[in-house]
N, C-alpha and C positions, 0 to 999 in steps of 0.2 A: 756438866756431866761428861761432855768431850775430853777435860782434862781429868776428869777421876780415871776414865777410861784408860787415859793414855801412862795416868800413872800405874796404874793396876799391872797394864802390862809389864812397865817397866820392871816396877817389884818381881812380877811371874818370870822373867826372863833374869833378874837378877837371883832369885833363890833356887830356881830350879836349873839353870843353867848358868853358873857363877864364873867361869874359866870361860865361856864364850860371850860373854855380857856385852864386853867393847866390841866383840867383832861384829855380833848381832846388831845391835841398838849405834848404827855407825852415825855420826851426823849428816847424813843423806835421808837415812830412816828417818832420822828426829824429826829435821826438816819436812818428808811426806806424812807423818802423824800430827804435826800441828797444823800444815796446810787442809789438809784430810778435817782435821776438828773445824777450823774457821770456815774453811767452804761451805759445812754443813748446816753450821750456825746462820751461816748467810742464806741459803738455801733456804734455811725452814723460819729467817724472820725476815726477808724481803717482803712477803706478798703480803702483808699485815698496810703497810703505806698507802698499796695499793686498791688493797679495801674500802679504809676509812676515807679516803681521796675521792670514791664514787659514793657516798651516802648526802643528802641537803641535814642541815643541822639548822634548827627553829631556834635552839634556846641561844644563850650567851654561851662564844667560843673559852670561857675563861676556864682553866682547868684547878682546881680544888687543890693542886696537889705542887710540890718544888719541880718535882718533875713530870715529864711526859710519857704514860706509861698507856699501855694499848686501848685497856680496859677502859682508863678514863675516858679516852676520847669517843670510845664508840657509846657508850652512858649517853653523849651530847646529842648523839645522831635521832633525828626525829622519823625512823625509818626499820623496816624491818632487820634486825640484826642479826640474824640465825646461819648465815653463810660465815661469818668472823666467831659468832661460838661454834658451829659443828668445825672449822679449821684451827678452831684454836683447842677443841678437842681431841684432834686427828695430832697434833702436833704433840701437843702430852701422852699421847700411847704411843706416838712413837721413839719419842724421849726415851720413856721408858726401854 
């Protein structure tokens, strides 16, 4: 969503202001709107490690899946989950 973002603008600054495009959108900007996206990203999926890391897990650690994705692992956890769904919740509104 960071990069739809950042294209959106681009477009908005390209059609509405066409003659200051380059001076606007300089590679110093580019540079502060990708770091700007990736920080965020980081930001809002760091604390998910640091969840699943405090739960004891009963069953088998073996995951169903090719890869490692949040959901699965916390599935394994033999413990109350509801602090990684209300965050994982809080995360999709504010995606949005």
């Amino acid at each position: 969503s960071g990069i739809l973002v950042a294209t959106a603008f681009d477009l908005y600054v390209a059609i509405c202001y066409p003659l200051r495009h380059s001076t606007t959108l300089t590679n110093p900007v580019v540079a502060k709107i990708g770091l700007a996206v990736v920080l965020r990203d980081i930001m809002l999926i760091l604390p998910y490690p640091f969840l699943v890391r405090r739960w004891p897990y009963c069953r088998t650690n073996i995951i169903p899946n090719t890869y490692c994705e949040h959901i699965a692992v916390v599935k394994l956890a033999c413990t109350d989950i509801s602090v990684s769904s209300y965050y994982s919740l809080s995360v999709a509104f504010l995606v949005i």
